[in-house]
C-alpha positions as CSV (number, residue, x, y, z in Angstrom):
1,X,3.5,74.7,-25.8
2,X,0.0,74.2,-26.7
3,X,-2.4,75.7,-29.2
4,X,-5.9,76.0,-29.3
5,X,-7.3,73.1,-31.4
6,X,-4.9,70.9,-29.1
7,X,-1.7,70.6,-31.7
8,X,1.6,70.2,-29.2
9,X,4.5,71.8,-30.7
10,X,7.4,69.9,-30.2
11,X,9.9,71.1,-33.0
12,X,10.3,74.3,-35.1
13,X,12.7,75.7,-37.7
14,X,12.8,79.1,-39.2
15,X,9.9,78.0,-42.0
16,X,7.9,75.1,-40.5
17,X,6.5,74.2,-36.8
18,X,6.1,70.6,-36.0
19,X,3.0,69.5,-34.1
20,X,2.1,66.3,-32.1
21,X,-1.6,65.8,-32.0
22,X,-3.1,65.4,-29.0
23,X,-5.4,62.7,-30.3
24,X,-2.4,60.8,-31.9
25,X,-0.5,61.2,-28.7
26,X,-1.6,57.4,-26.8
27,X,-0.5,55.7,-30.3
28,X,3.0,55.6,-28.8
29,X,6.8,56.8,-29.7
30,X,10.0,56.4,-30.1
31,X,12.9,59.2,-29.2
32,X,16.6,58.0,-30.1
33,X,19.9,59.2,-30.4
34,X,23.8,58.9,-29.3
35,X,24.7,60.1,-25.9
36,X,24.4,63.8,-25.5
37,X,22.2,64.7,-28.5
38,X,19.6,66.1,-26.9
39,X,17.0,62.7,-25.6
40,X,16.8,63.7,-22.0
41,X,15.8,67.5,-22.8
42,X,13.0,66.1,-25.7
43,X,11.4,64.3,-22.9
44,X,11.3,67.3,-20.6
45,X,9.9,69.1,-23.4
46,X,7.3,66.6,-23.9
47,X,6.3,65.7,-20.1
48,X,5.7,69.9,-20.0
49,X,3.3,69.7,-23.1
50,X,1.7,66.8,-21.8
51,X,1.2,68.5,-18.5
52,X,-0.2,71.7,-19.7
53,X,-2.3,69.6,-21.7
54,X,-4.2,68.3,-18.0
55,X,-2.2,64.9,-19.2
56,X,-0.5,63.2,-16.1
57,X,2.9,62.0,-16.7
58,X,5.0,59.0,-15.6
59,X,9.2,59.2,-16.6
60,X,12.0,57.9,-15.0
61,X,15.1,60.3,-13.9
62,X,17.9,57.7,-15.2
63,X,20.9,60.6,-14.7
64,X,19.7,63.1,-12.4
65,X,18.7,66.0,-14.0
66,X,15.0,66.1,-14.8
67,X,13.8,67.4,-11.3
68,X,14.2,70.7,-12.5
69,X,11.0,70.5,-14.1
70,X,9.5,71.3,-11.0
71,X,10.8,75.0,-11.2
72,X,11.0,77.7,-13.7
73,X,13.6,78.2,-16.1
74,X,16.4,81.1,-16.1
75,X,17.5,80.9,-19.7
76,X,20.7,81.6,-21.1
77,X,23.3,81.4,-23.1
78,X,22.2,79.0,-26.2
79,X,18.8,78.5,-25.0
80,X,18.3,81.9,-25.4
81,X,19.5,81.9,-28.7
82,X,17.2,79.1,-30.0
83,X,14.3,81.2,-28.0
84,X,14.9,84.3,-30.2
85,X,15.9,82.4,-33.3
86,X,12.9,80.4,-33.3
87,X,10.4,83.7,-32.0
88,X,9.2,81.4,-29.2
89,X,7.7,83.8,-26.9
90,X,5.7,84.7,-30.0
91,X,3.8,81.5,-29.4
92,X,3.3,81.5,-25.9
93,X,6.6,80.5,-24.2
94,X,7.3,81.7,-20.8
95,X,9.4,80.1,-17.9
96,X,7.2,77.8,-15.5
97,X,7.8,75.1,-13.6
98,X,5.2,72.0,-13.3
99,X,3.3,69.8,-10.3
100,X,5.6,67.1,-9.6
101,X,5.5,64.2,-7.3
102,X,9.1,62.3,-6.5
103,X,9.2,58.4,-6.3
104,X,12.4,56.1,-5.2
105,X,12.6,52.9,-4.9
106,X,15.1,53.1,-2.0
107,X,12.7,55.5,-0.3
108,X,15.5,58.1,-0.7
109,X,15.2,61.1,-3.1
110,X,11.2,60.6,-3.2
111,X,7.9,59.1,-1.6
112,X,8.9,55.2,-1.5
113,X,7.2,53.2,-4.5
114,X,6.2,49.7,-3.7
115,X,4.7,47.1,-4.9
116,X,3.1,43.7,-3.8
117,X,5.1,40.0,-4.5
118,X,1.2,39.0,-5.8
119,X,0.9,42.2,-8.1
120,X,4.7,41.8,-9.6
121,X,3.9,38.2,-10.6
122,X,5.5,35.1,-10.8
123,X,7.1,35.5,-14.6
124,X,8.1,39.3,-14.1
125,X,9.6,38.1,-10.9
126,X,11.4,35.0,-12.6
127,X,12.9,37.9,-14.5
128,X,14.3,39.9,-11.9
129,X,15.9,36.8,-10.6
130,X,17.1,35.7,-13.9
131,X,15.5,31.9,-13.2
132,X,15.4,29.4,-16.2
133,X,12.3,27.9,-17.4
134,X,12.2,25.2,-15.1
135,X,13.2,27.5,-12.3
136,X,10.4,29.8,-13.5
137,X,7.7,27.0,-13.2
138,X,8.4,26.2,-9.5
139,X,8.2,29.8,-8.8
140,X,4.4,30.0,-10.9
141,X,3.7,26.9,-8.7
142,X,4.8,28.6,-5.5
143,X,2.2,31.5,-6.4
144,X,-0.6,28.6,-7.1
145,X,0.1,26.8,-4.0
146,X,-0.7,30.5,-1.5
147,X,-3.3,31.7,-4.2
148,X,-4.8,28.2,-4.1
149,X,-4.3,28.2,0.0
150,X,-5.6,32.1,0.7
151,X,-2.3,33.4,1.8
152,X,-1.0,37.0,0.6
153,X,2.4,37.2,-0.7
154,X,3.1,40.9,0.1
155,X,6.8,41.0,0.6
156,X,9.8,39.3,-0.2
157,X,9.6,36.5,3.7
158,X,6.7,35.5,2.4
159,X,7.8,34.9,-0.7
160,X,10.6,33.4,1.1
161,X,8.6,31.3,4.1
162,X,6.0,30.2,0.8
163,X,9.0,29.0,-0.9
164,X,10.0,26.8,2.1
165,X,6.9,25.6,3.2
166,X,6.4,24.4,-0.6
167,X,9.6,22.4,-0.1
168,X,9.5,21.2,3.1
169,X,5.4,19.5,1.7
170,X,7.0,18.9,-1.9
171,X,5.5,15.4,-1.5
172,X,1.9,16.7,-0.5
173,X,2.3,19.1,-3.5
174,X,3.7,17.6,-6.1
175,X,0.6,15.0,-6.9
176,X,-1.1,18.3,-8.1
177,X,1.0,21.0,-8.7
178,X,4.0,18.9,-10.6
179,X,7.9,17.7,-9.6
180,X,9.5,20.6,-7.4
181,X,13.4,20.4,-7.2
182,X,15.4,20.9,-4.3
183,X,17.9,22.6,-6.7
184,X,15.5,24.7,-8.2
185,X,14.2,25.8,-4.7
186,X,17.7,26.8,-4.1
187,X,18.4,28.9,-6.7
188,X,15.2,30.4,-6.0
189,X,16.3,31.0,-2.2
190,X,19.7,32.5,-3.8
191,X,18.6,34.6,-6.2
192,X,16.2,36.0,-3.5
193,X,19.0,36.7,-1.0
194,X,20.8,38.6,-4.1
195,X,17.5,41.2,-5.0
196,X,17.0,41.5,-0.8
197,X,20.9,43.2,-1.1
198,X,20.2,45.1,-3.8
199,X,17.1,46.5,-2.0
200,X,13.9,44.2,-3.1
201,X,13.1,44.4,0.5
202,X,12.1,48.1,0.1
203,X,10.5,47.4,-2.8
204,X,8.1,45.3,-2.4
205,X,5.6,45.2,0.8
206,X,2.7,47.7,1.8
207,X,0.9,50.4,1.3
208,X,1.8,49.6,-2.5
209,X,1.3,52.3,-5.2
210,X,-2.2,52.9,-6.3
211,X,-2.0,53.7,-9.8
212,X,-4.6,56.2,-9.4
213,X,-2.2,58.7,-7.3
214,X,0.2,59.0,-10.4
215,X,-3.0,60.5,-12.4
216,X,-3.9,63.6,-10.5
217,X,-4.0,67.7,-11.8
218,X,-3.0,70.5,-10.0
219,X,-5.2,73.8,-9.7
220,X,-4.5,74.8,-12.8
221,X,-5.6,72.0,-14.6
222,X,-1.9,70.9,-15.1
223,X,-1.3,67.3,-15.6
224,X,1.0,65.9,-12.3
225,X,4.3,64.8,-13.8
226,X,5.6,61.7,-11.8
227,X,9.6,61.5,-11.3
228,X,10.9,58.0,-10.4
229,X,14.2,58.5,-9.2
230,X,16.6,55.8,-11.2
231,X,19.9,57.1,-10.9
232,X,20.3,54.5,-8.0
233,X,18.0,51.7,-9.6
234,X,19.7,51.9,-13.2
235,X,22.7,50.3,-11.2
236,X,20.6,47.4,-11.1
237,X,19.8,46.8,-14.7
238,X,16.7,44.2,-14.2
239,X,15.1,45.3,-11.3
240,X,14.6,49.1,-12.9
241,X,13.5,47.9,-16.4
242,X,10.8,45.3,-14.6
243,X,9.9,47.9,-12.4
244,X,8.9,50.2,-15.1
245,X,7.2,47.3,-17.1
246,X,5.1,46.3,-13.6
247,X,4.1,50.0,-13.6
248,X,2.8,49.1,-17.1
249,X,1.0,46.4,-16.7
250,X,-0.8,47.9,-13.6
251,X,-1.8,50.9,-16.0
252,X,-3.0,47.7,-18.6
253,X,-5.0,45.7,-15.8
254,X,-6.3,48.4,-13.8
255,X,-7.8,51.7,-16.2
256,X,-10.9,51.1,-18.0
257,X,-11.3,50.8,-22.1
258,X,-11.8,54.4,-23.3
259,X,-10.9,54.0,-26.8
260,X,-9.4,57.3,-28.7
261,X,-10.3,60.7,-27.0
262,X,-9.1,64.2,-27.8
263,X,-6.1,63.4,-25.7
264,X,-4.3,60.5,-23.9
265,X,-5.4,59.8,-20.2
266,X,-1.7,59.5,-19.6
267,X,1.9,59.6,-21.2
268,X,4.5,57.3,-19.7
269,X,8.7,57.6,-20.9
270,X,10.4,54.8,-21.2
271,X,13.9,55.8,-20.7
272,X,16.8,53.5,-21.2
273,X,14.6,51.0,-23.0
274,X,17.1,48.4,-24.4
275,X,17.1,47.5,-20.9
276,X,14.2,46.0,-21.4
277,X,14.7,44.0,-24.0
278,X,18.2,42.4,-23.2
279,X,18.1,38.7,-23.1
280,X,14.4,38.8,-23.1
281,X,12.3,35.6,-22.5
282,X,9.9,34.7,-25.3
283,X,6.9,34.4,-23.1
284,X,7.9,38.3,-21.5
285,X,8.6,39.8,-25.1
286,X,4.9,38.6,-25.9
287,X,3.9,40.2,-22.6
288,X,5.4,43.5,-23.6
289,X,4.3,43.5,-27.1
290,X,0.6,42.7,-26.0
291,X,0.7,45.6,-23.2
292,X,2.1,48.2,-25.5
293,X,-0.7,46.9,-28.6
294,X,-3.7,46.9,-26.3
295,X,-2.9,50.0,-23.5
296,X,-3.6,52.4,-26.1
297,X,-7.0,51.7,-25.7
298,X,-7.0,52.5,-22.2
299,X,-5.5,55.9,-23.3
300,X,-2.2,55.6,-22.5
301,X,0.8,56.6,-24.8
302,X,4.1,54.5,-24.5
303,X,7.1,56.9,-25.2
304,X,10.9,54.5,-25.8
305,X,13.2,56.6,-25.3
306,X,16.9,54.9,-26.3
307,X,20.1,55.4,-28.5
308,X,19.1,53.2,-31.3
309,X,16.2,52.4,-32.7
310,X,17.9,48.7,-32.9
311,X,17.7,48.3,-29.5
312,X,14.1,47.9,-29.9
313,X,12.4,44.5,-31.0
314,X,10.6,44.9,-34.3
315,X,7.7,43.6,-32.9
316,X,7.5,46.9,-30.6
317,X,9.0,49.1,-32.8
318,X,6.2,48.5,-35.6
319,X,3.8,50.1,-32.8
320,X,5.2,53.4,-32.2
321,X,4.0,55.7,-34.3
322,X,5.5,58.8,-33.7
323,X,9.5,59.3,-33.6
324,X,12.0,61.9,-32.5
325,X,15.8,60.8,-34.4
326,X,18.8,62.5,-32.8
327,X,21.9,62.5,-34.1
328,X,23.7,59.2,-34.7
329,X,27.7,58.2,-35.3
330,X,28.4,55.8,-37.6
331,X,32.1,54.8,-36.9
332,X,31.8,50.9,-37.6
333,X,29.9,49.1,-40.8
334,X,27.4,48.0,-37.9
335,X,26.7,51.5,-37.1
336,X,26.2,52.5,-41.0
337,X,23.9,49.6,-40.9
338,X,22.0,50.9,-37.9
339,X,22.4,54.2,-39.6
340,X,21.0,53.6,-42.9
341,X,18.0,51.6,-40.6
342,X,16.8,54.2,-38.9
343,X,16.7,56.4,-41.9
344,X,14.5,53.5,-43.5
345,X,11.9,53.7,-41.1
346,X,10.9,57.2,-41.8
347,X,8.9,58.4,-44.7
348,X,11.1,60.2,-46.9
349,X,11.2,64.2,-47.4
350,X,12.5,65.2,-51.1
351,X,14.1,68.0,-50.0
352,X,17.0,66.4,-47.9
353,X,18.7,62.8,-47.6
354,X,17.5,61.2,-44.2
355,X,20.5,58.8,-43.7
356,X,22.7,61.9,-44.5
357,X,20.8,64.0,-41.7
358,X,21.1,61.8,-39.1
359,X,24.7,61.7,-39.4
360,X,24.4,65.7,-39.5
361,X,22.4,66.6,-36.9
362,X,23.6,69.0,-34.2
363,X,23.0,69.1,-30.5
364,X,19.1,69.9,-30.2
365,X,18.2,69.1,-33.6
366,X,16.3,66.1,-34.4
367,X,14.0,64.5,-37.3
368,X,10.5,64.2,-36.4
369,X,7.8,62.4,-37.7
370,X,4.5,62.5,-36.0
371,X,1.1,60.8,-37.0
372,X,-1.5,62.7,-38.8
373,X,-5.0,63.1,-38.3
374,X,-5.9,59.9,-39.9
375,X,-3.1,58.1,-38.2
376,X,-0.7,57.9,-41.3
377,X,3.3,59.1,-40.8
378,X,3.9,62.3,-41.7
379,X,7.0,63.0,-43.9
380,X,9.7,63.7,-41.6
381,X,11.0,67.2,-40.7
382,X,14.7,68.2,-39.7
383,X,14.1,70.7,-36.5
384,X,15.2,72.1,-33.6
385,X,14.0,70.5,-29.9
386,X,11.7,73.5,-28.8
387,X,13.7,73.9,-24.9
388,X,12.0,73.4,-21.7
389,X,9.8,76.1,-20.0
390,X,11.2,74.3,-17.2
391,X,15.1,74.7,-15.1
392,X,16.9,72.2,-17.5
393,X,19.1,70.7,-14.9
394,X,18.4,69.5,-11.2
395,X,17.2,71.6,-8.1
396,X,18.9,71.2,-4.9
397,X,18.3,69.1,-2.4
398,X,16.1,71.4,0.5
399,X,13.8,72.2,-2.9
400,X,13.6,68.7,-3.3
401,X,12.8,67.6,0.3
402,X,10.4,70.8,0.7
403,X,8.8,69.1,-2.7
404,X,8.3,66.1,-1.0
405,X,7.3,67.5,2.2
406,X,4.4,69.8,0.8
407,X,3.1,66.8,-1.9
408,X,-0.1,65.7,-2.3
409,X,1.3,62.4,-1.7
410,X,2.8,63.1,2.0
411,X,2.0,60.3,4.7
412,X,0.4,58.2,1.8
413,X,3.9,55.9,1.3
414,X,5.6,57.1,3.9
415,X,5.5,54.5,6.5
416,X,5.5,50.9,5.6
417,X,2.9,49.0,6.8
418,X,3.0,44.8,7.5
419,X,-0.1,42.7,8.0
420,X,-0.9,38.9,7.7
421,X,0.3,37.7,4.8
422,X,2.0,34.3,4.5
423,X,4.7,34.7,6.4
424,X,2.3,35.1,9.3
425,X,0.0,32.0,8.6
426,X,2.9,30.0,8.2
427,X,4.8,31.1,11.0
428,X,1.7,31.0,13.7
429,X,1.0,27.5,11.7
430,X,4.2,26.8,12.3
431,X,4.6,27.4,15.8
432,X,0.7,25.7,16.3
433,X,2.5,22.8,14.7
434,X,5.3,22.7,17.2
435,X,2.8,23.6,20.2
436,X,1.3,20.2,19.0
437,X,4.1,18.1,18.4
438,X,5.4,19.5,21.9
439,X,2.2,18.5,23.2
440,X,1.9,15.0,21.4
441,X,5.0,14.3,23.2
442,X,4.3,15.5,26.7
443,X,1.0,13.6,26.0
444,X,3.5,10.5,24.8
445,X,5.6,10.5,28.1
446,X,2.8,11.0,30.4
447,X,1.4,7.7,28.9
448,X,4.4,6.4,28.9
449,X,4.6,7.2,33.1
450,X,1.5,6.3,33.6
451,X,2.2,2.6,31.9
452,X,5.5,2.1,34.3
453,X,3.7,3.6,37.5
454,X,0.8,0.7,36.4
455,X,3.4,-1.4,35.8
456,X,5.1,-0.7,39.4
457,X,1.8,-1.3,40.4
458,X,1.4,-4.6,39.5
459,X,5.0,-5.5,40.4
460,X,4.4,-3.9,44.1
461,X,0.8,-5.9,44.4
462,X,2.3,-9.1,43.0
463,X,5.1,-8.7,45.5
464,X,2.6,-8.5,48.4
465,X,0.6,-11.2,47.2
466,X,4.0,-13.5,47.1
467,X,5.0,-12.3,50.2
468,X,1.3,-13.1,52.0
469,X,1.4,-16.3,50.5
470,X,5.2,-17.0,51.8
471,X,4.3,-15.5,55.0
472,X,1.0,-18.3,54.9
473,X,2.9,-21.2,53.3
474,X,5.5,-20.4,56.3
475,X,2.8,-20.4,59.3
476,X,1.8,-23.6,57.7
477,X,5.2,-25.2,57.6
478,X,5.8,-23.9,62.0
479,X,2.2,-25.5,62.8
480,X,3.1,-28.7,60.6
481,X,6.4,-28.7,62.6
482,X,5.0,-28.2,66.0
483,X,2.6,-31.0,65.6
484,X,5.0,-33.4,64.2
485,X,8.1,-31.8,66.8
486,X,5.9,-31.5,70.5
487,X,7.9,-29.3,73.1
488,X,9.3,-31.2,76.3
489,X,6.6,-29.7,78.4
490,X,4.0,-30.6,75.6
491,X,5.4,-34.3,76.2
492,X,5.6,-34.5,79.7
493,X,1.5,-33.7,79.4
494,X,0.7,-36.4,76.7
495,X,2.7,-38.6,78.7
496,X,1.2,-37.6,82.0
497,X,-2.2,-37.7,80.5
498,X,-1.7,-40.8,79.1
499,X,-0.8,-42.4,82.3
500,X,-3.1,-40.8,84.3
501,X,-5.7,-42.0,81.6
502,X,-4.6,-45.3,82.0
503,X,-4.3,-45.6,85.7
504,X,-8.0,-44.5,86.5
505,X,-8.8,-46.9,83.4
506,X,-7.4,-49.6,84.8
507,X,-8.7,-49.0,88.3
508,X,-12.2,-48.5,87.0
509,X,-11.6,-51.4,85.0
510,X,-11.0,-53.5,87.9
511,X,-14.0,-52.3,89.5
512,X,-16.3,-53.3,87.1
513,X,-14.5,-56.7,86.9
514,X,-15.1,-57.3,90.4
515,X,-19.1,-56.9,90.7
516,X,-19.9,-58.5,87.7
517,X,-17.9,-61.5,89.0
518,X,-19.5,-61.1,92.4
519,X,-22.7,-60.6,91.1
520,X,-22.6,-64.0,89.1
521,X,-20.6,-66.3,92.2
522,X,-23.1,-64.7,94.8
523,X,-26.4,-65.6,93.5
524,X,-25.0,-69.3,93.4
């Protein structure tokens, strides 16, 4: 519901038309009230004015029944009523429906949404698993250790095989990364088994969302509004608030400085907020408080939508300038208190008690306080919700598939994809490693065979060398005792010689005796 000088209307009573300016719209807001008051069809309102506007939109479908925006309207009944009563169509109302693009988690009821283990970061992931601070270091440590390295966490087994590989080469690490505890690593390892149950797997990994899909316009010039499906992911209480503050952050890190234009570059609804803030860390809550301060010059508007305006940290709450009060029960003195609270935080209107209107309000009805042109509250105003142009209510599921199907985004999300990361390099390192050790001992026992077969060697040639010299020493001894032992035909030739020798010795002896004997008588 948009005029020409860019004033959304948001809230009407039979005197008085409440406006949201466009150029007011990225300095945040706040919607609250008890169950069934009237939150969930404020924010449909909204997301429609925003989309007309050409604003993209970001919101998360906690119960169900925001798909509807999709499609027009067939009003009735009370809706009706408050059409006529408030001379709607007067101003431009008709039934539409809006661009939409469906996101889950699970991959189920929309295109799946993923993100990176690198892009979530170590302290929003130390949040999802609930680790304590010390717990919380080894995990920052962990992301060091692969940033410092070059490997990719993408999805939770490399978170996983990083986390194990950091353990098993604690003592490599710890000289300059700090102490890493077995005990911590384990509660890490646990705590990662618990989110892989509960569907982290599907969550994080590749092609992750690229921030810059959730920011396209139809033909018309309508802003797309993007639906995360949560009725599913509410069930797990941290994992859909950190989602939803990762999705802020990216917004925070990634768009440009634009400062204040005629109209935000997107809206995003925080439903269920006080998720977000239960048992909060320090060091997150500062996170938080620093996104939602600075994205507003990125020319984003933050929108909390939750039953109290308690549940959100004063820190935040002083930042949201423009508030939507439902009705609100005081039963209990702590309700009066959060009562009388939220009455306190709006600037006062003469003509009726706050505190006393909140307690009054009917279904649909609602206080409103918006900024003005120079960025001051407004006094507050008790009027009626202006409905949905939109179905208020779901579609059915063949609308939604047939959604899905004919979506810009078709085929983007679709199929996951898995490259190296560091899971890979540590599991081909891994296996290198083993290939080596493998080899180191194949190398081991070769040398090992090769320094008994050397061995044998030896033994065999020393063995021939003793028995050559046993085989000589023995040759030696059997001539030694054949000289010294003479055979009986070896005698019977020495003895023969010998007398032989001696015979003709004596004869020729003899002979010679004879003529030199004759020789001396005969010349006498």
């Amino acid at each position: 519901m948009i005029t020409q000088d860019k004033k959304i209307l948001i809230a009407k009573d039979d005197n008085k038309e409440v406006y949201l300016l466009s150029n007011m719209a990225n300095r945040h807001g706040l919607i609250t009230g008890a169950t069934g008051t009237g939150k969930t069809v404020t924010l449909q309102t909204m997301a429609e004015s925003f989309s007309q506007l050409g604003v993209p939109v970001f919101l998360s479908d906690v119960k169900g029944d925001l798909s509807g925006i999709a499609v027009k309207s067939s009003p009735s009944g009370k809706i009706v009523e408050r059409i006529e009563k408030l001379q709607l169509r007067d101003l431009g109302y008709e039934s539409r429906g809006f661009p939409v693009a469906f996101f889950d988690v699970y991959g189920e009821k929309g295109h799946p949404l993923r993100t990176t283990i690198s892009s979530m970061g170590p302290l929003l992931l130390s949040r999802i698993l609930n680790l304590n601070e010390v717990q919380s270091g080894l995990m920052h440590i962990v992301f060091r250790v692969a940033d410092d390295n070059g490997m990719l966490l993408l999805d939770l087994k490399d978170l996983k095989a990083m986390l194990k590989h950091v353990s098993d080469e604690k003592a490599k690490y710890q000289e300059h990364y700090g102490n890493i505890s077995s005990a911590s690593v384990g509660a890490i390892q646990r705590g990662l088994l618990r989110l892989e149950d509960e569907g982290g797997d599907l969550f994080f990994g590749e092609p992750e969302l690229n921030i810059e899909d959730l920011m396209q316009t139809d033909e018309n010039g309508y802003g797309q509004i993007n639906i995360l499906e949560s009725e599913k992911l509410i069930n797990n209480p941290k994992i859909y608030s950190t989602v939803l503050l990762w999705l802020l952050s990216e917004l925070y890190e990634k768009l440009p400085e634009r400062g204040d234009k005629e109209k935000p570059l997107m809206v995003f609804f925080f439903d269920e907020a006080h998720l977000l803030f239960n048992d909060v860390e320090p060091s997150l809550l500062q996170k938080i408080c620093q996104v939602v301060r600075l994205i507003r010059s990125k020319g984003v508007g933050v929108y909390f939508i939750s039953q109290n305006p308690s549940d959100i940290p004063d820190e935040v709450l002083g930042q949201l300038g423009n508030k939507i009060q439902h009705a609100l029960r005081a039963f209990t003195p702590k309700d009066q208190k959060s009562l009388k609270a939220a009455a306190d935080s709006f600037r006062a209107n003469p003509e009726f008690s706050t505190e006393k209107a909140i307690g009054e309000l009917a279904v649909g009805e609602a206080l409103v306080s918006f900024l003005d042109e120079k960025g001051s509250p407004q006094i507050v105003e008790r009027s009626f919700i202006v409905p949905p142009q939109s179905q208020v209510g779901p579609i059915d599921d063949a609308q939604r598939k047939n959604l899905i199907r004919t979506s810009l985004l078709a085929g983007i999300y679709d199929t996951a994809v898995d490259r190296e990361s560091a899971y890979e390099i540590l599991t081909q390192k891994a296996l290198a490693d083993r290939e080596e050790a493998q080899r180191a001992i194949e190398e081991k026992e070769r040398q090992k065979q090769l320094v008994i077969q050397e061995r044998q060697r030896i033994q065999e040639e020393r063995l021939r060398m003793a028995q050559e010299r046993h085989q000589a020493a023995m040759q030696r001894q059997s001539e030694r005792a054949s000289r010294s032992n003479p055979t009986v035909v070896d005698q019977i030739i020495r003895t023969t010689g010998r007398t032989i020798t001696s015979s003709i010795g004596r004869s020729i002896g003899r002979t010679i005796v004879r003529g030199v004997l004759g020789s001396i008588f005969g010349s006498k």
